[in-house]
C-alpha positions as CSV (number, residue, x, y, z in Angstrom):
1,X,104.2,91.3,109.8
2,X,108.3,90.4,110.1
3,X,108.3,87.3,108.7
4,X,110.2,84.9,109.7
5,X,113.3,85.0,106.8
6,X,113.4,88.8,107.1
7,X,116.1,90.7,107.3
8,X,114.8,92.7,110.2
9,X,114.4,89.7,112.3
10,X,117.3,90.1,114.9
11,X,117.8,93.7,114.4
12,X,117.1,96.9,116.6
13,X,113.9,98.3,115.6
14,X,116.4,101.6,115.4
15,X,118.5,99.5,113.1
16,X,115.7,98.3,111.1
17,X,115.9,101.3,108.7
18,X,112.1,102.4,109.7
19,X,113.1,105.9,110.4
20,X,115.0,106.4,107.1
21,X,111.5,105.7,105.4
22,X,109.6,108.3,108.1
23,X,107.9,105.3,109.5
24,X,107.1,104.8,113.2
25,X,106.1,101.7,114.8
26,X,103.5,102.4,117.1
27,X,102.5,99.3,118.6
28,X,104.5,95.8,118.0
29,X,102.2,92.5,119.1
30,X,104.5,89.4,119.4
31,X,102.2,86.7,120.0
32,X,100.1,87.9,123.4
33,X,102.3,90.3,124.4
34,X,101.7,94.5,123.4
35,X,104.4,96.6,123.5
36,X,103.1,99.7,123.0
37,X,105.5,102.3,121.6
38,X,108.4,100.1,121.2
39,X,111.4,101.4,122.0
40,X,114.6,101.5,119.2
41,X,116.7,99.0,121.2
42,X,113.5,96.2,120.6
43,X,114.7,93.5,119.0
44,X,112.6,92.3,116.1
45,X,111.6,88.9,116.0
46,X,110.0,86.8,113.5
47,X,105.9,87.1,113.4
48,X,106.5,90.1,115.0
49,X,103.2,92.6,114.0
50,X,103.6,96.1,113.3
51,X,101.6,98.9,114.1
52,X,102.8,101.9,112.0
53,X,102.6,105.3,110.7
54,X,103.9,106.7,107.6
55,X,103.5,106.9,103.9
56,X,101.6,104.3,102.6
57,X,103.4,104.0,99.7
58,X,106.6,103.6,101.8
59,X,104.8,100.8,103.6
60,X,103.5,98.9,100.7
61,X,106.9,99.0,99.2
62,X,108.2,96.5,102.0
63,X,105.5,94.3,101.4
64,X,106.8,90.7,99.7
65,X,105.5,90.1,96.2
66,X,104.7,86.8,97.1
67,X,101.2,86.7,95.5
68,X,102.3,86.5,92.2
69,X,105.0,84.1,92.5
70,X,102.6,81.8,94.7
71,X,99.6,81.8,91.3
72,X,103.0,81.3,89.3
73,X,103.5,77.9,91.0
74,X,99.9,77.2,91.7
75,X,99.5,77.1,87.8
76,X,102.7,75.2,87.0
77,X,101.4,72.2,89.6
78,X,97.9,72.3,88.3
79,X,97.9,72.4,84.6
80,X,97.9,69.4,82.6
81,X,100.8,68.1,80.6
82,X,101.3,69.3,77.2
83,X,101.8,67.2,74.7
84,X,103.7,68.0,71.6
């Protein structure tokens, strides 16, 4: 997924630096539209869905750490004030 605040969104897939990590986009689904085998002068947009090929741990390395910050907060607004 190209979230919306990434900085992919607005680039070339060619620009996107895809290639550089021996990834290929085989499919991008923006809402009900398939573009199969997107071409590198696509523009990304945000919510765009990837379909790709490569190494996996390439991949999961672009993937936001967002879980972790998200149970950070989720703790902070659910525990109880401490008292000293």
């Amino acid at each position: 997924m190209v979230h919306g605040g990434s900085d992919m969104v607005g680039k070339k897939l060619g620009e996107s630096g895809l290639d550089e990590r021996d990834i290929t986009v085989l499919t991008l689904h923006r809402g009900t539209q398939v573009i199969p085998n997107p071409r590198n002068k696509t523009v990304l947009e945000g919510e765009d869905r990837l379909l790709c090929f490569g190494k996996l741990e390439e991949m999961r390395s672009m993937i936001p750490d967002r879980k972790e910050r998200r149970v950070k907060r989720l703790m902070k607004k659910h525990l109880p004030p401490t008292t000293p």
